[in-house]
C-alpha distance (Angstrom), angle and dihedral (degrees) to the residues before:
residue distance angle dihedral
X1 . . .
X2 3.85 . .
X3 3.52 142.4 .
X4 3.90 80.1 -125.9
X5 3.48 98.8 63.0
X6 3.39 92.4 74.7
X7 3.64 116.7 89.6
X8 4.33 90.6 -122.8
X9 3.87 85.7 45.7
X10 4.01 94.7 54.8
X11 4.00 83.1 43.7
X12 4.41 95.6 46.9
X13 3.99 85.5 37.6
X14 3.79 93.5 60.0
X15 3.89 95.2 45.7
X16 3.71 97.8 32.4
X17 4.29 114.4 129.2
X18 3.86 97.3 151.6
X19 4.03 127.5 45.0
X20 3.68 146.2 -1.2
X21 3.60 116.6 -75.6
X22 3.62 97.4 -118.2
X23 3.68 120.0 123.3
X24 3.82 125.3 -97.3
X25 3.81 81.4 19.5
X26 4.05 115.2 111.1
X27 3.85 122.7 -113.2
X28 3.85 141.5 -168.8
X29 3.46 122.7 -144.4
X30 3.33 141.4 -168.7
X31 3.96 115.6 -119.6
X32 3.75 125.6 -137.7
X33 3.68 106.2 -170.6
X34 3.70 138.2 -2.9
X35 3.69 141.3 -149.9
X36 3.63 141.4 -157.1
X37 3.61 134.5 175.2
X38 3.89 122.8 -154.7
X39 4.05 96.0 -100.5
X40 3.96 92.8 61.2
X41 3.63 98.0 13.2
X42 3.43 100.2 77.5
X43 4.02 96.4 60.1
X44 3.68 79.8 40.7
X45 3.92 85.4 68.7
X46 3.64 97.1 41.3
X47 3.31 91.4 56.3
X48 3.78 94.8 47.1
X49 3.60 86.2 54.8
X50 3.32 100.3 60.9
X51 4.02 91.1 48.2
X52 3.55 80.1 76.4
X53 3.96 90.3 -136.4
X54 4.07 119.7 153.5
X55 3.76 94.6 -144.8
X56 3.63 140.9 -6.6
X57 3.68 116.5 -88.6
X58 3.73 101.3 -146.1
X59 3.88 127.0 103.4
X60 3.90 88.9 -114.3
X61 3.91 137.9 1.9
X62 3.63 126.5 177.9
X63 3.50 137.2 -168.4
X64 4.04 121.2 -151.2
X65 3.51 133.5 -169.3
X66 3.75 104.4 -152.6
X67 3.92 110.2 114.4
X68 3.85 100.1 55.9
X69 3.44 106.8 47.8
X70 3.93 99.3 129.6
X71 3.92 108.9 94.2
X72 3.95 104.8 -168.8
X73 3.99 87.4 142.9
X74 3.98 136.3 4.5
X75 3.80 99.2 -80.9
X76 4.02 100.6 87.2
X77 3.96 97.4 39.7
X78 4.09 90.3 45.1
X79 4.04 87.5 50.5
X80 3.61 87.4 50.7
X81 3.82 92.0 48.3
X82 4.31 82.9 47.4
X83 3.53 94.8 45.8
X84 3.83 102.7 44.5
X85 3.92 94.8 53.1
X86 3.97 97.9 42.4
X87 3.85 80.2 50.6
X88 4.03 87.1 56.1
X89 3.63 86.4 39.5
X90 3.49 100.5 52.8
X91 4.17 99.4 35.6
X92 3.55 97.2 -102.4
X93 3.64 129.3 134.5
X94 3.52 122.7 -115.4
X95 3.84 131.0 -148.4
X96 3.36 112.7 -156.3
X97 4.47 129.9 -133.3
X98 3.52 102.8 -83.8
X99 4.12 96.7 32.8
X100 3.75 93.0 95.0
X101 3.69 155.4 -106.7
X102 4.04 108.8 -28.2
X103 3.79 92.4 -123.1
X104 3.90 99.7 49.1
X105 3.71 96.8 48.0
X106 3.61 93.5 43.7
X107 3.50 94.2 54.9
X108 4.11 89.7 43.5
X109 4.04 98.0 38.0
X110 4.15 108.4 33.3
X111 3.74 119.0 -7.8
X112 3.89 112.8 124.3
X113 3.74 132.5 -165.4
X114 3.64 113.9 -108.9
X115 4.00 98.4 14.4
X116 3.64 126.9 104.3
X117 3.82 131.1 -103.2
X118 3.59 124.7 -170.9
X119 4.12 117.4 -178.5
X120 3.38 142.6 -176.0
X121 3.46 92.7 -133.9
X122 3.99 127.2 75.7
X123 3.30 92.2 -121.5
X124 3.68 101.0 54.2
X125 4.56 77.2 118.3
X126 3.89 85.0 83.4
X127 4.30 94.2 89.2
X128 3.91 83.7 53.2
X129 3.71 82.7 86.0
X130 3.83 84.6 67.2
X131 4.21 88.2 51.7
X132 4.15 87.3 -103.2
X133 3.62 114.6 135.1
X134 3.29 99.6 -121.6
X135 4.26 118.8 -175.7
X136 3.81 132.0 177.5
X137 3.28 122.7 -141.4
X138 3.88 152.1 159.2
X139 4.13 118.8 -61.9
X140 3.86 83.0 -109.7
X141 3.65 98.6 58.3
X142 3.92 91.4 42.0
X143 3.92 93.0 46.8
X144 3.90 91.7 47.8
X145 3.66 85.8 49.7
X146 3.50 96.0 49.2
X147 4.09 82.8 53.7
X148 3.98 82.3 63.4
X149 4.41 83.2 -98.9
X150 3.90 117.6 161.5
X151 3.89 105.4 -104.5
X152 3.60 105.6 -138.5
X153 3.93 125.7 -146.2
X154 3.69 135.5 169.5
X155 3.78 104.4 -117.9
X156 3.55 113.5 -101.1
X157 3.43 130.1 -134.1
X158 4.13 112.0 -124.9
X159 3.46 131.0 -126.9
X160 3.60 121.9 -165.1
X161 4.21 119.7 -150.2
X162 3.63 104.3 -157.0
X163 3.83 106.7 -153.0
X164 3.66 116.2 -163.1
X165 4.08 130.4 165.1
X166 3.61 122.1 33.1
X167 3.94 135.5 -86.9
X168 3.40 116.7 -88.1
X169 3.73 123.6 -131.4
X170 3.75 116.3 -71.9
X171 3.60 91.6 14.4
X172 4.00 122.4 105.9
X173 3.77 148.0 -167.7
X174 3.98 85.1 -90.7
X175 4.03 93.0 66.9
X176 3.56 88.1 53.0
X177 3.66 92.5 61.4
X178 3.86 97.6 40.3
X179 4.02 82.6 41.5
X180 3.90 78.8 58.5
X181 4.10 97.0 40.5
X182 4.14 89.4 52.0
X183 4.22 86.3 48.6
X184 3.87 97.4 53.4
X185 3.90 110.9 6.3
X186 4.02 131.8 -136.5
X187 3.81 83.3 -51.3
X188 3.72 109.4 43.5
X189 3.77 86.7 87.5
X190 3.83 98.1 59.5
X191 4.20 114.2 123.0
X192 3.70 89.3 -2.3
X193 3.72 127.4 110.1
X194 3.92 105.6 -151.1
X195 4.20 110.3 -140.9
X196 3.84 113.2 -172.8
X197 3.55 120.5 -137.0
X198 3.73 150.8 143.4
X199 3.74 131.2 95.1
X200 3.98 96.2 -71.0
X201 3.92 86.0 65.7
X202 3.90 87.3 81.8
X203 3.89 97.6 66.3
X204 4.16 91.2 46.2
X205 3.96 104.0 98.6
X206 3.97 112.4 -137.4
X207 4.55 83.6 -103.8
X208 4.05 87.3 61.8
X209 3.90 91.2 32.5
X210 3.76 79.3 57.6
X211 3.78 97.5 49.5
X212 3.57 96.5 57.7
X213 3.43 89.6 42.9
X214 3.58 95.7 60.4
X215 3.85 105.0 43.7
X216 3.86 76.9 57.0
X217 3.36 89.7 98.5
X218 3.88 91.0 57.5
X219 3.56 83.2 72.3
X220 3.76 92.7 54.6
X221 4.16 94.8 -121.8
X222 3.94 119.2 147.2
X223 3.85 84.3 -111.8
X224 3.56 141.2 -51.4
X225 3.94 130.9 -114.7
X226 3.91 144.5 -160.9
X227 3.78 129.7 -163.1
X228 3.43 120.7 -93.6
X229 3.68 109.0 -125.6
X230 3.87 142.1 131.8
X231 3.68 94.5 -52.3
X232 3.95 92.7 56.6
X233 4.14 85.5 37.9
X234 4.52 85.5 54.6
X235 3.95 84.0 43.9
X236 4.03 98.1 53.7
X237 4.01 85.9 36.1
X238 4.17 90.3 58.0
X239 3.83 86.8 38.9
X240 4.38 80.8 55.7
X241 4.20 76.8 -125.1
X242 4.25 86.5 112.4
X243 3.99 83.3 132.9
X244 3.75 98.7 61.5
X245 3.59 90.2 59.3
X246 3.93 127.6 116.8
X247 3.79 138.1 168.6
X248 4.01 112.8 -111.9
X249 3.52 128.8 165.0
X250 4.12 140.9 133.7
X251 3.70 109.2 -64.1
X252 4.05 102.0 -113.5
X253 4.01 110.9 -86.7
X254 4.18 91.6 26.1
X255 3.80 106.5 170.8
X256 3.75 113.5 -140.8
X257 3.81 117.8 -171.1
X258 3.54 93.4 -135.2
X259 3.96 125.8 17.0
X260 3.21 120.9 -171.9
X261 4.21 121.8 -155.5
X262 3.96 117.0 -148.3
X263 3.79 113.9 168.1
X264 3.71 109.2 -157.4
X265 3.70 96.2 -150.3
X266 3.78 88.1 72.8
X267 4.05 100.0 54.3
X268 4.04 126.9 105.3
X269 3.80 122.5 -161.9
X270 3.72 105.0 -74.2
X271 4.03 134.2 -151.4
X272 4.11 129.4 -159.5
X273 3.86 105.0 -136.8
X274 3.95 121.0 -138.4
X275 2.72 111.1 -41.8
X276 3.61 135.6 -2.0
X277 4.02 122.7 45.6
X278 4.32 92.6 -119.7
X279 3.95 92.0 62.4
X280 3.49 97.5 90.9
X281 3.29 135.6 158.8
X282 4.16 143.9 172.3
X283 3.69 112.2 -88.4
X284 3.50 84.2 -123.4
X285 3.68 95.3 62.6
X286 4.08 88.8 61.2
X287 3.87 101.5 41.2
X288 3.58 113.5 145.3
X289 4.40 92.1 29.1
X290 4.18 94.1 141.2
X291 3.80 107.4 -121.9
X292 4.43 114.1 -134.7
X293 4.01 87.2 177.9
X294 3.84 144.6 6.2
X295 4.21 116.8 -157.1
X296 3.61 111.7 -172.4
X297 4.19 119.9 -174.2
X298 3.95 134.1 42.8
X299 3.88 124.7 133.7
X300 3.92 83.6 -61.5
X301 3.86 103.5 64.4
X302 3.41 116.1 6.7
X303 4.04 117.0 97.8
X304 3.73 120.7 122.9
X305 4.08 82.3 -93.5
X306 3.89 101.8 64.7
X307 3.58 99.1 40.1
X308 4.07 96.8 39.9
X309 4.44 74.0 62.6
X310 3.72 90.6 50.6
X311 3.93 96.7 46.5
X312 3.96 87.1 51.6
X313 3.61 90.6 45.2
X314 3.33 97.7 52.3
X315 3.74 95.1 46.1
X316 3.41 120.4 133.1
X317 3.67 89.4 4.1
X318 4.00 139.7 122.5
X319 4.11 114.9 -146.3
X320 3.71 114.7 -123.4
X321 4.02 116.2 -77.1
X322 3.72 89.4 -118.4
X323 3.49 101.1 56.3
X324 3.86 144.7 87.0
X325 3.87 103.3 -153.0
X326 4.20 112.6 -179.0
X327 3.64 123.2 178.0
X328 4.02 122.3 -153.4
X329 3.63 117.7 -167.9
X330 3.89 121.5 -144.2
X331 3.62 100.1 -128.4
X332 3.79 144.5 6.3
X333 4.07 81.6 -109.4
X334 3.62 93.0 62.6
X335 3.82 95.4 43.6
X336 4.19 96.6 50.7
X337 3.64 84.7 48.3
X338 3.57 94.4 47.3
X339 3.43 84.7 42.3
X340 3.78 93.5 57.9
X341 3.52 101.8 39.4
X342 4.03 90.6 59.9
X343 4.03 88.1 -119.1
X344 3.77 87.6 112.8
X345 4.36 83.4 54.0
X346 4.58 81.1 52.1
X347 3.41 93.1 53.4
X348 3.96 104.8 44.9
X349 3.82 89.4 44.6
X350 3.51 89.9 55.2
X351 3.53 91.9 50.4
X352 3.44 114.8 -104.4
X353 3.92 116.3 141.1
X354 3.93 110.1 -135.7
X355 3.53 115.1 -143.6
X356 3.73 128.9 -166.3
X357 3.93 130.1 -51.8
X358 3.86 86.3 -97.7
X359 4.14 152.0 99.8
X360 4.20 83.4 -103.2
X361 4.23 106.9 144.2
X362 3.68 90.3 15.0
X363 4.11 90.9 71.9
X364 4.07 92.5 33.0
X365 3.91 86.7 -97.0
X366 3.85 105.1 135.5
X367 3.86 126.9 -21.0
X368 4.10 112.7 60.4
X369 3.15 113.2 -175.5
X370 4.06 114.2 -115.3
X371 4.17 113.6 -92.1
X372 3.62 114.6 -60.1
X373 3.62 83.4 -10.7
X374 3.87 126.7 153.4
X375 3.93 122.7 -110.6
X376 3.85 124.9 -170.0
X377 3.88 103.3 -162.8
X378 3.81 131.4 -176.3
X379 3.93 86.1 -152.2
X380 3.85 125.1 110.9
X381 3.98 93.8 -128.1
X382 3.58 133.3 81.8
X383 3.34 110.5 154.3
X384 3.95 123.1 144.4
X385 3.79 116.0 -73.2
X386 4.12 90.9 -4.2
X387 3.83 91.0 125.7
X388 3.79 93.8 50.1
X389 3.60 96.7 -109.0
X390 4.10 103.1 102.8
X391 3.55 95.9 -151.0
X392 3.52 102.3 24.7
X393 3.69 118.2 133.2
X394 3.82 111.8 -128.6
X395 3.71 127.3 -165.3
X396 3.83 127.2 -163.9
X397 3.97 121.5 -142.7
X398 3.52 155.6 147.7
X399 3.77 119.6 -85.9
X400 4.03 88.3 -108.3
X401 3.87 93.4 51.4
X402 4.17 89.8 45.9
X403 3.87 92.7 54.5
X404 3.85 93.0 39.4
X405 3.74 79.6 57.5
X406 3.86 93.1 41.4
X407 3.21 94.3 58.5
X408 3.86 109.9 32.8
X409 4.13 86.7 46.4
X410 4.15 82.6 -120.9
X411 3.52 154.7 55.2
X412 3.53 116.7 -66.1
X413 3.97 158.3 135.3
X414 4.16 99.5 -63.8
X415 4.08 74.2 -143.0
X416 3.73 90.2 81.1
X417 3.79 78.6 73.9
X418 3.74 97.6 80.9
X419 3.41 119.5 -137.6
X420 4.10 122.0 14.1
X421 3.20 108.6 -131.9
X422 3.70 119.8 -141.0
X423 3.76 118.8 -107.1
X424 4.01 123.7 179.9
X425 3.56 130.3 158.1
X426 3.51 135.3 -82.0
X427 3.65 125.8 -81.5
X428 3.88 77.2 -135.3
X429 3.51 139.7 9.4
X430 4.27 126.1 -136.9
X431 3.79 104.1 -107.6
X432 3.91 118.3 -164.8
X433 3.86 114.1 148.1
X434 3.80 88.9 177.1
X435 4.04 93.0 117.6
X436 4.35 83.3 50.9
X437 3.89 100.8 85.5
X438 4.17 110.4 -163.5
X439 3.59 124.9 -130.1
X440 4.16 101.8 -95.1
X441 3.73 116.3 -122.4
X442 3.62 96.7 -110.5
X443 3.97 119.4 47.8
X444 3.64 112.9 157.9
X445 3.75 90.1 88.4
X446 3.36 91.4 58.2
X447 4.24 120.9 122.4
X448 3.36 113.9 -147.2
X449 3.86 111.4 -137.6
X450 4.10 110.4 -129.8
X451 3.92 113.9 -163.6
X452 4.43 111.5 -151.8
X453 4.05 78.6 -115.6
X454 4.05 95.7 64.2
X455 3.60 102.0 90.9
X456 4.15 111.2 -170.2
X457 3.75 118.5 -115.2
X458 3.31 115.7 -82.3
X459 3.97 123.5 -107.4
X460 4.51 107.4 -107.7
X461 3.53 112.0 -148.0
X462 3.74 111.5 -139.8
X463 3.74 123.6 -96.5
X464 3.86 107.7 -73.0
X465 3.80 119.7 -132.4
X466 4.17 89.3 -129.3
X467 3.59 125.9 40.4
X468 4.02 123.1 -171.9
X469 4.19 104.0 -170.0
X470 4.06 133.2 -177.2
X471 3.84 106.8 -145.7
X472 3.61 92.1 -123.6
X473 3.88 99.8 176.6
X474 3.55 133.4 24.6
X475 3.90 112.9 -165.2
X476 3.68 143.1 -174.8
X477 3.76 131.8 -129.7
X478 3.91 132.6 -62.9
X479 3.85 90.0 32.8
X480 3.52 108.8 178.5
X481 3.85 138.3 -161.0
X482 3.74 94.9 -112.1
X483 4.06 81.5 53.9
X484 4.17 85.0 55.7
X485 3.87 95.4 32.0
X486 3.72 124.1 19.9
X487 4.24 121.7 -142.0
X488 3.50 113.8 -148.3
X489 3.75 143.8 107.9
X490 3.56 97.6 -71.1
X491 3.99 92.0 45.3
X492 2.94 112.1 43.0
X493 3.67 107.5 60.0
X494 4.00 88.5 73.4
X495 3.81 102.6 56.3
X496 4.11 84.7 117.8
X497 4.02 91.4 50.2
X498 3.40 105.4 72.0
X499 4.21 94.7 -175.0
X500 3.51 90.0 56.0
X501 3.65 111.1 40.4
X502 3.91 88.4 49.3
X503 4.01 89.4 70.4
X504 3.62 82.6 73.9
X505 3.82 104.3 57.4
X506 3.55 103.8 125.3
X507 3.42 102.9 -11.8
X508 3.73 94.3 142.3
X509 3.86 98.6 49.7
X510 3.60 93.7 34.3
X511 3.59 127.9 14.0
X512 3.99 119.6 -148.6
X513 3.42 88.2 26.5
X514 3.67 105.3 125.8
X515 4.44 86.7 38.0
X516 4.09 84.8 58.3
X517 3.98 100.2 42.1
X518 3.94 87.9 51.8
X519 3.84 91.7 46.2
X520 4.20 92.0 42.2
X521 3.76 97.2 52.0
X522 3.88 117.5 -135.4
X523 3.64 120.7 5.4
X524 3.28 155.1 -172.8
X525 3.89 134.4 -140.2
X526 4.04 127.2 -157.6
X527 3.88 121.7 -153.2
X528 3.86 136.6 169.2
X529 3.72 129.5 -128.5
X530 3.62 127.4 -10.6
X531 4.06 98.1 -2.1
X532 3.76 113.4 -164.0
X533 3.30 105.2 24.0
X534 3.77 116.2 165.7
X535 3.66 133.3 47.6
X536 3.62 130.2 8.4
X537 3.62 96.8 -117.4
X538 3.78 101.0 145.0
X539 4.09 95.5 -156.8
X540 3.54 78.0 80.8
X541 3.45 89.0 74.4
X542 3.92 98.6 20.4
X543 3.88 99.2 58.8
X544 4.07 102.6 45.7
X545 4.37 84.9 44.0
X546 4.13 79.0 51.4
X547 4.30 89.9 46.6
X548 4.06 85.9 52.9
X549 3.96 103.7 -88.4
X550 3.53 108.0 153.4
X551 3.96 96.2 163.7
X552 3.60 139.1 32.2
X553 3.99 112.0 -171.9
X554 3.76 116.8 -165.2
X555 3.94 146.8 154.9
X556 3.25 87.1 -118.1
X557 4.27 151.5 -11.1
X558 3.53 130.6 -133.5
X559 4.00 104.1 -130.8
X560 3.91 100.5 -107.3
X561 3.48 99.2 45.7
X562 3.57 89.2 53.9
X563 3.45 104.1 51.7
X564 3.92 85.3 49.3
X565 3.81 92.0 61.6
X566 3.47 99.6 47.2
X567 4.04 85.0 47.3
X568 3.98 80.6 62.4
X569 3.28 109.2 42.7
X570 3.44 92.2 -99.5
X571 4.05 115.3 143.4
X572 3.98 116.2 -136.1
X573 3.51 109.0 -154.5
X574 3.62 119.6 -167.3
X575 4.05 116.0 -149.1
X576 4.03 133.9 -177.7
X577 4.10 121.4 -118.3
X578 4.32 82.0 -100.0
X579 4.19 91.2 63.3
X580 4.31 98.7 35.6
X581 4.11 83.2 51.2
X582 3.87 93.5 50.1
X583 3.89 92.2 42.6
X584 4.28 111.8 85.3
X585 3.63 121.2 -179.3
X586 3.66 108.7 -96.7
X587 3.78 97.8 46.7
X588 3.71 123.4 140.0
X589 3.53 107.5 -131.1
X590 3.97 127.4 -166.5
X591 3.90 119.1 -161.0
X592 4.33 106.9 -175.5
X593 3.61 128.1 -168.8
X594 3.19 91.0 16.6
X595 4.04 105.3 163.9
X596 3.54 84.8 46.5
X597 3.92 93.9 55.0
X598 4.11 96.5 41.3
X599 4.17 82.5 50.6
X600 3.70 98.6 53.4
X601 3.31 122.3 -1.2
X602 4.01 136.8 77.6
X603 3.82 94.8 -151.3
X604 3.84 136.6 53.3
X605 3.71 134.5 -159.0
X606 3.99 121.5 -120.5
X607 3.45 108.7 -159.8
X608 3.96 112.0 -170.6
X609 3.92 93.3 -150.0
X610 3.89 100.0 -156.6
X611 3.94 95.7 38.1
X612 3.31 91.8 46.0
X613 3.70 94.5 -131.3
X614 4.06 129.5 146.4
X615 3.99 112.2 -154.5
X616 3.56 124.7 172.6
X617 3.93 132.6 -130.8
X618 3.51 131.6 -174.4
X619 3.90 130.6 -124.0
X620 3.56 108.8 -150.9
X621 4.16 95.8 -170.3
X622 3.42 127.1 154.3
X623 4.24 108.7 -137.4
X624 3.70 97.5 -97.5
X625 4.10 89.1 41.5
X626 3.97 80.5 63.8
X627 3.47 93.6 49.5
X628 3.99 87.1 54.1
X629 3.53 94.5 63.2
X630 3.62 99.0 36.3
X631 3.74 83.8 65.2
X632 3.65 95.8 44.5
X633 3.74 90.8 -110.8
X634 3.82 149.6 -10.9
X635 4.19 95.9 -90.1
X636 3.83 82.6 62.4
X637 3.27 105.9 40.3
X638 4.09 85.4 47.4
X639 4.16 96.9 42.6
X640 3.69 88.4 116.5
X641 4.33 95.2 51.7
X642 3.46 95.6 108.9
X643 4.33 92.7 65.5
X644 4.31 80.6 39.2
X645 3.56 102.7 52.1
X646 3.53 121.7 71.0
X647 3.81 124.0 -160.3
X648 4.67 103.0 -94.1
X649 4.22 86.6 -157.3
């Protein structure tokens, strides 16, 4: 059977410009929309500014303000000022503070089955519970697509999940996913395209569809996808979208190279342990675990559907003495209806402190938990330090398991409860797109407000032909981008100033790092397995190629990390258990000929200068990948895009 059986193949086939659709080979394809939220997004700008393009080329591109929300100083509320008029400038739309979390409104206000969605944001995979293939990636990619660029993707294989039986009570779309995360780990995702299937599928609304979609990017997979079928038809029609909708599904006899069965009748509320999403484990297992803090919302759990369930399960109730319970909704949607209903009156007289329409704890901004403390979270990250609290212990659950645990003051069954209450959606939903501002008719008179903290991107030198490197930093496995760039309050604020946010790279894992790289010259830094894993933040590669790192070696990469070194002129260079255990931190490492090398060849020498030692790594580049880093990056090999790329629409 086909590639184009599948229901990503039908998708990539209709927008393909560049490529075969064979996998392992490398595609371009044409993007529908875009997204960008205000962390990334405003180096997306910058770098669409100096494309030199009038407008972007895409069917739709949107601009929200979700992730940097906290104004403690100037930085966030001038970036919104920035980002809101090169929106209008450049024909975008913009969603305002207060509209909601990228993810939900997307999925309420503009995704579309069969289209193409490429974000800045690692969970851009959310709309694929609409049957959108919908990617994260880099600021580069997502600028260059917004400049009506190719996107270009090694083809993935795809996995179909075959879901059969039917939830039992107290157990919800999130324990499928972390059912999923325990089965194949952060990595079992990587190269894979995971397409949802099966008769269960059918009794999954388009808000759980979503859910599962999303932590998909725990797993490290491209993205993740559902049909498109009645229940995503009722879910536009309540949304008053009913003409965006189209039928999508598997062509009958698809052959997947892996399928994997899950019957749902068989799953138990699940938790992710500290702290990574794969170390999960029954609810039951951790009964008793004293809870400091319960966070429920993010992209993850946070549509009118999950929180309508917590209001009615905390009904009537009081939280436990001992702990802090806030509540974030997804969207300004799910709030006013909330709102209306009286479930937003349940939940604050149980309680619960609701915060802002926002991402908030979920990205470390606002909310660490106490010292040592314990935090139940309906997020999809755990990772060390993420919430803000370095040794805080943060648990990932279900909305049913984090009010159990509200209430109770610890872990347990979300049975103790009583009675679950049944929640379905709406017959219709609230729609106000008042706080989304369109893209005026006329632009080019447009000013484009520039804050003192919005530093221009810095100038990339092209790959040099020599490279002399200190090993700076040897690492372990599962390094991930909060490891190389922290969120938070106090980060955040300066993703557009490129000086300043680069103090920070690795300041949790190890301190002085970005004072030694600048004193050291270039540099190179080793890591194990799966290095970068995380989110697509691209000042994770940006800020240590601005400190001096010219090289990253590693076992292996996770796929948008990758992509946003080579964007940078960054080389990732692949090495075997033999070469990481030879390699110390504090080696002098030589790479010659290197143009030469990147141009032609798939391996490189390592020579370990004062051991006199030659290793060998492998570059594992597609051609135009090696043209990237011959040119020091992909904004330089692409300065002339705007005479190359002609309007698709």
């Amino acid at each position: 059977m086909s590639y184009r059986d599948h229901i990503a193949g039908q998708i990539m086939a209709a927008h393909l410009l560049e490529g075969e659709l064979i996998p392992g080979a490398e595609i371009g394809l044409r993007i529908d929309q875009t997204l960008t939220q205000d962390a990334t997004g405003t180096l997306v700008y910058l770098e669409v500014m100096s494309l030199g393009i009038d407008r972007v080329r895409t069917k739709l591109s949107v601009s929200y303000m979700d992730h940097n929300t906290l104004q403690t100083g100037h930085e966030n509320a001038d970036d919104h000022l920035f980002l809101q008029s090169a929106a209008a400038r450049y024909g975008a739309y913009f969603s305002r503070p207060g509209n909601g979390i990228c993810h939900q409104v997307h999925l309420e206000r503009f995704g579309i089955p069969g289209q193409t969605l490429l974000g800045s944001d690692s969970h851009t995979p959310t709309a694929g519970g609409l049957g959108m293939l919908a990617m994260g990636a880099g600021g580069v990619d997502v600028s260059l697509a917004m400049a009506g660029a190719a996107f270009y993707m090694t083809v993935p294989r795809v996995t179909l999940v075959r879901l059969s039986g039917e939830l039992p009570p107290w157990v919800g779309a999130k324990d499928v996913i972390l059912h999923l995360l325990g089965k194949l780990t952060v990595r079992g995702g990587l190269g894979k395209i995971m397409e949802y299937g099966g008769p269960a599928v059918k009794r999954l609304s388009v808000p759980e569809r979503a859910t599962i979609t999303n932590m998909g990017a725990e797993l490290g997979a491209w993205t993740s996808l559902f049909p498109s079928d009645e229940v995503t038809k009722r879910f536009l029609a309540v949304q008053k979208r009913q003409e965006s909708w189209t039928p999508i599904h598997a062509r009958e006899g698809a052959d997947y190279e892996e399928v994997i069965e899950i019957d749902l009748s068989t799953l138990e509320p699940l938790v992710a342990c500290p702290s990574s999403p794969d170390a999960v484990k029954p609810v039951q297992e951790l009964s008793g675990i004293k809870v400091d803090q319960v966070a429920i919302g993010s992209c993850t759990n946070s549509s009118y559907r999950d929180l309508k369930l917590v209001a009615e399960l905390l009904r009537g109730k009081t939280i436990h003495p001992e702990v802090s319970l806030v509540i974030a909704p997804g969207s300004r949607q799910v709030l006013s209806m909330l709102a209306k209903q009286g479930s937003l009156g349940d939940m604050i007289d149980a309680g619960a402190r609701i915060l802002e329409v926002a991402c908030g704890p979920c990205i470390g901004m606002g909310q660490a938990p106490p010292s040592g403390g314990v935090s139940v979270r309906t997020f999809n990250r755990n990772f060390p330090g993420r919430s803000g609290t370095p040794d805080g212990h943060v648990y990932l659950a279900s909305p049913q398991v984090a009010v159990a645990a509200a209430l109770a003051g610890r872990l347990v069954h979300p049975a103790e409860l009583g009675a679950l209450p049944d929640v379905a959606d709406p017959e219709i939903f609230l729609v106000d797109d008042s706080m989304i501002i369109p893209p005026p008719a006329k632009t080019d008179e447009i000013t484009i407000r520039m804050s003192p903290n919005i530093k221009p991107l810095p100038e990339l030198d092209q790959l040099p032909d020599y490279l002399k490197l200190k090993l700076l930093l040897k690492l372990g496995d599962n390094i991930t981008t909060d490891d190389i760039l922290p969120g938070g309050s106090k980060v955040l604020p300066l993703r557009s100033n490129l000086p300043a946010i680069s103090q920070h790279v690795y300041a949790l894992k190890a301190p002085g790092f970005a004072e030694e790289a600048r004193s050291d010259g270039d540099v190179v830094i080793l890591g194990g397995e799966n290095y970068g894993q995380g989110s697509s933040r691209e000042h994770a590669a940006l800020a240590p190629r601005f400190l001096g790192v010219r090289a990253v070696l590693a076992k292996s990469f996770a796929r948008l990390h990758r992509a946003n070194l080579i964007n940078f002129g960054v080389l990732p260079v692949l090495v075997r258990n033999r070469e990481y255990d030879q390699m110390e931190q504090g080696d002098e490492i030589e790479l010659v000929d290197v143009r030469k090398t990147v141009a032609e060849n798939a391996e490189i020498i390592i020579n370990l200068m004062k051991k006199g030692q030659e290793l060998t790594g492998r570059l594992d580049l597609s051609q135009r990948e090696r043209k990237v880093l011959l040119a020091g990056g992909r904004l330089n090999l692409d300065n002339l895009v705007k005479s190359r790329c002609a309007p698709f629409y």
